[in-house]
C-alpha positions in Angstrom: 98.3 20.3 129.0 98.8 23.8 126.4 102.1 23.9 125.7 103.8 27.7 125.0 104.1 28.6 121.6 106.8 31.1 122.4 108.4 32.7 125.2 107.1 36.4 124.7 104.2 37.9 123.6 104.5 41.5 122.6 101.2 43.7 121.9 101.6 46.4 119.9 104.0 46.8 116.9 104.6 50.9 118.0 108.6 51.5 118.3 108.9 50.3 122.1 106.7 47.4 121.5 109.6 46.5 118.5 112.6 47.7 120.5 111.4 45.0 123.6 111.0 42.5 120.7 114.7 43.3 119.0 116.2 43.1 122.5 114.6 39.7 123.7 114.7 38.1 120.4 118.8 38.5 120.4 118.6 37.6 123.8 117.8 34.1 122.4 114.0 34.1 123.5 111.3 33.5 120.6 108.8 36.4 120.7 106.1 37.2 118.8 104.4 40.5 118.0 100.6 41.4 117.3 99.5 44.4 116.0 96.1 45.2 115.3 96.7 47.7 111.9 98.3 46.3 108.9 101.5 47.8 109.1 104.2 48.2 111.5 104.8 51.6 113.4 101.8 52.2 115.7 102.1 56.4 116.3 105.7 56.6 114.2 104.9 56.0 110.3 104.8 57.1 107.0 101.5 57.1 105.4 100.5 58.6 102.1 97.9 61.3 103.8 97.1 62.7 99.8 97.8 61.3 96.7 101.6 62.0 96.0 101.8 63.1 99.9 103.7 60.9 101.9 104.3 62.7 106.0 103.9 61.6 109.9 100.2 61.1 110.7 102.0 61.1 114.2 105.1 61.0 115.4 107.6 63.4 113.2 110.8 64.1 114.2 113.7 61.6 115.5 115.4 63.7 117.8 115.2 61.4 121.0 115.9 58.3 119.9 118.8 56.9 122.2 121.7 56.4 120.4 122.3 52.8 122.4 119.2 51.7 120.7 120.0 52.5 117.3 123.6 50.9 117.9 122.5 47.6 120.1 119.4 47.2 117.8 121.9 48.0 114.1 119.2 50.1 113.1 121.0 51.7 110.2 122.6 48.2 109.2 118.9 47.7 108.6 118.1 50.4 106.3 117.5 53.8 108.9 119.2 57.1 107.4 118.7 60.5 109.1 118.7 63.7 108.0 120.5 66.2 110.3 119.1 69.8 110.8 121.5 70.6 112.7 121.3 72.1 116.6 118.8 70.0 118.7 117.6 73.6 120.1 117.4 76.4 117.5 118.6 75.1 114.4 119.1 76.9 111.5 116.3 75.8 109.7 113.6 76.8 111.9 111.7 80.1 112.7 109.7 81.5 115.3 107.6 84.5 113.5 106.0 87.4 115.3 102.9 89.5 114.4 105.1 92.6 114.3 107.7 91.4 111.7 110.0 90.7 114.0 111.5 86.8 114.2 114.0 84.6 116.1 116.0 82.1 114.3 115.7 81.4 110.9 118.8 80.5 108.1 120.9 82.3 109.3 121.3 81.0 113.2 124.4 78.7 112.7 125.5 78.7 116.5 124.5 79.6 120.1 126.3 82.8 120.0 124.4 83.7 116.8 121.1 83.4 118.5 122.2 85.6 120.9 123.4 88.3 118.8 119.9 88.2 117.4 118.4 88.4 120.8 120.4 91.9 120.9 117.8 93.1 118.7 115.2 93.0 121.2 117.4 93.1 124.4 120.8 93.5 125.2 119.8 92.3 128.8 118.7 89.1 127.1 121.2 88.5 125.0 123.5 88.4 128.0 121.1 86.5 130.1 120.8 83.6 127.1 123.9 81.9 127.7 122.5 81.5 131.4 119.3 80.4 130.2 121.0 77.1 127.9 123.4 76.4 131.2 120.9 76.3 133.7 118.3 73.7 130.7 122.1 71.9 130.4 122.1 71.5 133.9 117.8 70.6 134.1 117.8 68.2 131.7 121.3 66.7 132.8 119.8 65.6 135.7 117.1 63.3 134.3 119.5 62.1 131.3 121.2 59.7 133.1 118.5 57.6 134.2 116.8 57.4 131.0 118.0 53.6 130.7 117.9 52.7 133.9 115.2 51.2 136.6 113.4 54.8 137.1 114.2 56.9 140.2 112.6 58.4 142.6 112.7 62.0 143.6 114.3 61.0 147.1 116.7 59.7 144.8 117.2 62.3 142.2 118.2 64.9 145.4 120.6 62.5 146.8 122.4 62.0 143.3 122.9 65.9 142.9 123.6 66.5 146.9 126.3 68.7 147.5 126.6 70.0 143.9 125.1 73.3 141.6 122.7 70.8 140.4 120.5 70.8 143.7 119.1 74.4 143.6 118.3 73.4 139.9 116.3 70.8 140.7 114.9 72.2 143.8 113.5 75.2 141.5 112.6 72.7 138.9 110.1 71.1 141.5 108.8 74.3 143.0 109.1 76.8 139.8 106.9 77.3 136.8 108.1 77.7 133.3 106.7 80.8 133.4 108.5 81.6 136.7 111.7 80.7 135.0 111.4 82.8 131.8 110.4 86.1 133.9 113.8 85.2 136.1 116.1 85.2 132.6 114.3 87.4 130.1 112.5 91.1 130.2 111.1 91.2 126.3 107.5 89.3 125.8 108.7 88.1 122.3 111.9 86.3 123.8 110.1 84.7 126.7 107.4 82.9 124.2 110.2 82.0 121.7 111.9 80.1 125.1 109.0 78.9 126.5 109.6 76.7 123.1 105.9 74.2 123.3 106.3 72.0 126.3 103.6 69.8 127.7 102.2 71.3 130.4 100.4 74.1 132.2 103.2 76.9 132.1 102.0 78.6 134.9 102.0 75.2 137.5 104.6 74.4 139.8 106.9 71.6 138.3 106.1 72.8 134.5 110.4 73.1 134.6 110.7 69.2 135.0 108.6 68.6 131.9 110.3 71.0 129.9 113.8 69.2 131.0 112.7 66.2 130.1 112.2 67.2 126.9 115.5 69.2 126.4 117.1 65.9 127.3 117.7 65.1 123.2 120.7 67.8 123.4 122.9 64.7 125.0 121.9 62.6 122.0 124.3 62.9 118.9 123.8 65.2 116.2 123.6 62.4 113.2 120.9 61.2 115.1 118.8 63.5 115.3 116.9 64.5 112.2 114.2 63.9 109.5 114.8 59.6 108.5 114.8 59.0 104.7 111.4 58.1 103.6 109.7 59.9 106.7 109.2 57.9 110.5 107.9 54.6 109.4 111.6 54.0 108.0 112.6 53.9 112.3 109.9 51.4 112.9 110.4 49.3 109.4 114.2 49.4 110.6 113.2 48.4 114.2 111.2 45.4 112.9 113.5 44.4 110.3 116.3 44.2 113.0 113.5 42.0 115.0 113.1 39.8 112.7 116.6 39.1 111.8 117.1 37.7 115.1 113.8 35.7 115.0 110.8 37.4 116.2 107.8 36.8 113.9 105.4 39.7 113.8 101.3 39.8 112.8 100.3 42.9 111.5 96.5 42.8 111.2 96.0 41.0 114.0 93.6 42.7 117.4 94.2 40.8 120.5 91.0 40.7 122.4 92.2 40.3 126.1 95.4 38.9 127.5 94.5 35.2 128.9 95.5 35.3 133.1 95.1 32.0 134.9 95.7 32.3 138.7 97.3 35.6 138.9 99.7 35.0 136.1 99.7 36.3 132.2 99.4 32.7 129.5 99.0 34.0 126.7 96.2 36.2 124.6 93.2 35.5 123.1 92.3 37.1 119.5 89.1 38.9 118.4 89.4 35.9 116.2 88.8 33.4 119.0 92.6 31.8 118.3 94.8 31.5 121.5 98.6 32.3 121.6 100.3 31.0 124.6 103.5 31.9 126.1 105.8 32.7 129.1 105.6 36.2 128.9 103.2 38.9 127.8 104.3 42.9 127.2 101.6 45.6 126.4 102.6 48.1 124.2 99.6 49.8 124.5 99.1 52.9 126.7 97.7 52.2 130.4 94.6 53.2 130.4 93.8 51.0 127.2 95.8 48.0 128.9 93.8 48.1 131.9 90.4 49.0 130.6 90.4 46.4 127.6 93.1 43.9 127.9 92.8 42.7 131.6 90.2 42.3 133.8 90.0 44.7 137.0 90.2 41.8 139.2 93.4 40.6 137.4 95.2 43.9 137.5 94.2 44.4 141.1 92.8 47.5 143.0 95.7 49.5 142.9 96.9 49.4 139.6 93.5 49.7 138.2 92.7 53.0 140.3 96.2 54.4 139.0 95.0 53.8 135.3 91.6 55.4 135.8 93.2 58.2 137.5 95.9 58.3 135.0 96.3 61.9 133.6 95.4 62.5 129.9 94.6 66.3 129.3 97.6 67.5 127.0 95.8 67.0 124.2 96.8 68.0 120.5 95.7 68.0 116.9 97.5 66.9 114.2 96.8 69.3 110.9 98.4 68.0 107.7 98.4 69.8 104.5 99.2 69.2 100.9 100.8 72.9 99.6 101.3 73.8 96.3 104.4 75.5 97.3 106.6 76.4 100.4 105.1 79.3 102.9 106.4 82.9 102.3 108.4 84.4 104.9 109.7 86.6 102.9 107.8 89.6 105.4 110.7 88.2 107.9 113.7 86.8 105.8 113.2 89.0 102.4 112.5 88.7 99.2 115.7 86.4 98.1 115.6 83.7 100.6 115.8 80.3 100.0 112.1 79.0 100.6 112.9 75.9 101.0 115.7 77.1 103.9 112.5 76.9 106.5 111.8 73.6 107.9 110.2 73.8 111.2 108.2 76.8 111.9 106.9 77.4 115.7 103.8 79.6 116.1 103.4 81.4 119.7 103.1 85.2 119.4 103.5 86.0 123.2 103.6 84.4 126.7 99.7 85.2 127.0 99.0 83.2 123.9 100.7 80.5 125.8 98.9 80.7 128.6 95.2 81.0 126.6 95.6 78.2 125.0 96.2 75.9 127.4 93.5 77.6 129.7 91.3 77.0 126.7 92.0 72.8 127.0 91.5 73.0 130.6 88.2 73.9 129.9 87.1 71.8 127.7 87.1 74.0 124.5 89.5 74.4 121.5 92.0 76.5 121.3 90.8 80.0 120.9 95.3 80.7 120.1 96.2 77.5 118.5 99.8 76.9 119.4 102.0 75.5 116.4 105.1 73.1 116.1 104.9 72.8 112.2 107.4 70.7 109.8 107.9 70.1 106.5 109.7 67.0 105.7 109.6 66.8 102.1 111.8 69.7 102.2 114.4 67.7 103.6 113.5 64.5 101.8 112.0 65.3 98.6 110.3 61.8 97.8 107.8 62.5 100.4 105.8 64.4 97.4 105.5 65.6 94.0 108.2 67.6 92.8 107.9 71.2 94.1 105.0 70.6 96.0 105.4 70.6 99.9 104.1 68.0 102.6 103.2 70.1 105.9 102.9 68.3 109.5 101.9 70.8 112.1 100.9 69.6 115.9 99.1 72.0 117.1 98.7 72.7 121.1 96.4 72.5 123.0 93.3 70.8 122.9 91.0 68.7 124.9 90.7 64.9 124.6 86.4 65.3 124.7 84.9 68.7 124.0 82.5 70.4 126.3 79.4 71.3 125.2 79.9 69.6 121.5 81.7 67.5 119.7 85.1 67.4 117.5 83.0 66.4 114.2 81.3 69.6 114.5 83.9 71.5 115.8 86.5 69.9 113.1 85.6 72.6 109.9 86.3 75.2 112.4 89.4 74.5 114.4 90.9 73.8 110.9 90.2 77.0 109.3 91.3 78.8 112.2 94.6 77.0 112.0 94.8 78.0 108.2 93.9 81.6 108.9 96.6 81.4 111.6 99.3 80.2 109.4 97.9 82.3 106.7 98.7 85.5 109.3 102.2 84.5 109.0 102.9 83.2 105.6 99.9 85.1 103.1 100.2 82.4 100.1 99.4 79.9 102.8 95.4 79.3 102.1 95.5 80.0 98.3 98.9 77.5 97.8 96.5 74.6 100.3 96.1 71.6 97.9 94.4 69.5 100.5 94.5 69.5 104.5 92.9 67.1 106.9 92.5 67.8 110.7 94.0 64.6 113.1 91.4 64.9 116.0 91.9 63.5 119.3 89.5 61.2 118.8 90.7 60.2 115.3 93.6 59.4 116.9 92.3 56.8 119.7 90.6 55.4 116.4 93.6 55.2 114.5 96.7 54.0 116.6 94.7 53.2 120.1 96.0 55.9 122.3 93.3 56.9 124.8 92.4 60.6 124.9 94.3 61.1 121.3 97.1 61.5 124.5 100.3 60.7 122.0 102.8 60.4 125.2 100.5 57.6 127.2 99.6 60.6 129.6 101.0 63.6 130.5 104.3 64.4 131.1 104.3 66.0 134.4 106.2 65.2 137.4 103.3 63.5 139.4 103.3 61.0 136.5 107.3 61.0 135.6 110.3 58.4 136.7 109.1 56.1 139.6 105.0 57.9 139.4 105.5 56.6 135.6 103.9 52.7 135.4 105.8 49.6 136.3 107.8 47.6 133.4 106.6 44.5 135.9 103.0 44.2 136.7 101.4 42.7 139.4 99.9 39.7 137.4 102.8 37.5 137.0 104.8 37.0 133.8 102.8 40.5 132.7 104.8 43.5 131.7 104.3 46.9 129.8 106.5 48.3 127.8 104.8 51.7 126.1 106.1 55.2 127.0 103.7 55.2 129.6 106.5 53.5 131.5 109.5 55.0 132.4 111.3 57.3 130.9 107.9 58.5 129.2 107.1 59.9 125.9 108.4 60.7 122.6 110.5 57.8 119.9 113.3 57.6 122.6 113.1 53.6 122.7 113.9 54.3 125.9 110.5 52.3 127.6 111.1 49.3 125.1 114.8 48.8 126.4 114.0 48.8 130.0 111.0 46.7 129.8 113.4 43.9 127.9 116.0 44.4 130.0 113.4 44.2 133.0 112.3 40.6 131.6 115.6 39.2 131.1 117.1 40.4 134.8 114.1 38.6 136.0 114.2 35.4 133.9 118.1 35.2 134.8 116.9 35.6 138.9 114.6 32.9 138.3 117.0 30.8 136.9 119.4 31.1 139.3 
């Protein structure tokens, strides 16, 4: 008779594969993680992308991690600092530049009503329509908040929680409205509408766009020293995540694929390695996204009919870049903020001129070709923490929106050369030292991502966040093959380094070890 080596089997060493391991290891149970690369961190690292260059080849800011996580878990007893940079929303070291000269934010944004004295300059009917505008996202994302660490709701029982109050017409207009719907309803000038249309993960134009969005806006709740660049880039939330792991007894392989998960008469055993070894135990947690769980790790038959035809089905078409550069300097906005700003004031810079822009670019993905008005969420970490790279050189992460998983007509090694020089010409629009102060840059491709970290369709959220596929359309913690459980942000609440997913899939587990025991 094969006897269990351990009581949980955790694949995947991404944050909510390590947050399910922290929680079930000082829970008593002895776990043990596998991770295929030979680190820790999954999608939230620090990896040196040039020599001297040290950034986020994914994930890249911490401004969703729950704060019960960090407490439960004593994340920064093991080692995790963060950086503040102040408001969740418009903080004062970002910028949202315009062709025309014109910009919102920038250093000089210290508060909401700031930012609404500069929306003056473009419209006083705006200005007066912005406090509105962060009530009514207050309101939006209030809603979903509540439930992030709990079983996840449906939308039957998202109306009855808000019956009776101002909450219901929001979320009846967040089901029914489009972000763009939303924006036209609050704001009359183009540049203000594209600067609060901020870069969701959706269609802008499609009913339901405003539930994405909340979700999102959800990291206003969270507190303000935890949300922030960490010291030493991402990988210092995931090193801190495994430390605090390990301090209560999990043992974690890094270099180490599991082939397929081993499922004897309906019910999970164990896993078997590319290696041909086989690790039993009571329990076994996917960290990896759906589609990759139920395409490589279980058999069809296992998972059953159902769950199988709601991983194929799964949506996956938010795709993404990730452009990375080495610069030999900070970008010049001085066209916006003058000659004698601070250069290194700028940390986060959001490219997307106009509400058309928006609109082309993610009608561009939908088609199956890249972005002909690449949309741009760009940091630059070593700004804030300046061991990320040589000294006066800058380390630039910059997602850029939207692009398709699989390109029609071609492919991304072709179209690589390309979609990177239109970025840099894009920047280069913006900031003119950009291309000649370019050191190095390197172009993230959806498919480079699958390669890299596993996630199907380069998808960085484990499918799209949209409301046919959020709180109880999101995939069970609890399979249907017994003892079998996922954990990854394809679960409840969804995407982004909340922790969120981890916590409910451990907590999950242990309600239903405790039933059983009863």
């Amino acid at each position: 008779m094969v006897q269990n080596q351990y009581d949980a089997i955790i694949i995947g060493a991404g944050h909510n594969g390590l947050v399910t391991a922290g929680y079930l290891s000082k829970d008593g149970l002895s776990v043990l993680v596998l991770e295929r690369l030979d680190k820790v961190g999954g999608a939230c690292t620090t990896d040196e992308i040039f020599p001297g260059f040290h950034g986020p080849m994914c994930a890249y800011i911490c401004y969703m991690l729950h704060g019960r996580v960090i407490d439960d878990l004593h994340l920064r007893d093991h080692g995790l600092e963060i950086t503040p940079l102040g408001d969740a929303g418009q903080g004062s070291r970002r910028i949202h530049p315009f062709p025309d000269g014109t910009y919102l934010g920038g250093p000089d944004i210290k508060s909401d009503y700031d930012m609404a004295e500069q929306l003056r300059q473009f419209s006083k009917a705006d200005a007066q329509s912005y406090s509105d505008w962060l009530s009514f996202w207050e309101q939006a994302a209030g809603i979903l908040y509540p439930y992030f660490l709990t079983e996840p709701p449906t939308i039957a029982e998202l109306m009855e929680g808000v019956r009776g109050t101002r909450q219901e017409k929001v979320l009846e207009k967040m089901l029914t409205h489009s972000l763009l719907d939303i924006v036209d309803e609050y704001f009359e000038d183009d540049r203000v509408k594209a600067f609060c249309l901020g870069i969701p993960e959706s269609d802008p134009s499609a009913p339901g766009s405003i539930m994405s969005n909340a979700y999102f806006r959800t990291s206003q709740f969270g507190r303000d020293e935890d949300r922030g660049i960490p010291k030493g880039g991402m990988g210092s939330i995931t090193r801190s995540l495994a430390d605090s792991a390990m301090g209560s007894g999990a043992e974690i392989r890094t270099g180490t694929l599991v082939k397929e998960v081993i499922v004897e008469d309906g019910e999970a055993k164990g896993v078997r390695l590319s290696s041909g070894e086989e690790v039993y135990s009571f329990i076994v947690v996917s960290n990896a996204d759906p589609k990759r769980t139920f395409s490589t790790l279980v058999k069809p038959e296992d998972a059953g009919e159902a769950l199988f035809a709601k991983a194929k089905n799964w949506k996956t078409q938010a795709g993404c870049v990730k452009f990375l550069a080495a610069l030999k300097e900070p970008p010049d906005f001085s066209r916006y903020l003058g000659d004698n700003y601070d250069r290194n004031s700028v940390v986060n810079v959001n490219i997307c001129p106009s509400v058309e822009y928006f609109q082309r670019s993610w009608d561009d993905c939908k088609r199956g070709r890249p972005s002909s008005s690449p949309l741009m969420h760009i940091q630059m970490p070593s700004l804030v923490d300046p061991s990320l790279s040589p000294k006066g050189s800058v380390m630039m992460s910059n997602w850029v929106l939207y692009y398709p998983p699989k390109i029609k007509d071609g492919s991304w090694e072709s179209a690589r050369s390309e979609v990177g020089e239109r970025i840099i010409d894009g920047l280069t629009e913006y900031a003119p030292n950009f291309r000649e102060s370019l050191i190095d840059w390197s172009l993230q491709t959806p498919e480079d991502i699958e390669t890299r970290v596993g996630l199907t369709g380069g998808n960085i959220r484990h499918g799209d966040m949209i409301p046919q596929q959020m709180l109880s359309n999101r995939f069970p913690y609890k399979t249907s093959i017994r003892n079998f459980y996922l954990c990854g942000a394809g679960t409840h609440p969804g995407g982004e380094v909340t922790g969120a997913p981890g916590h409910n899939a451990a907590h999950a587990i242990l309600r239903e070890l405790e039933r059983r025991a009863v």
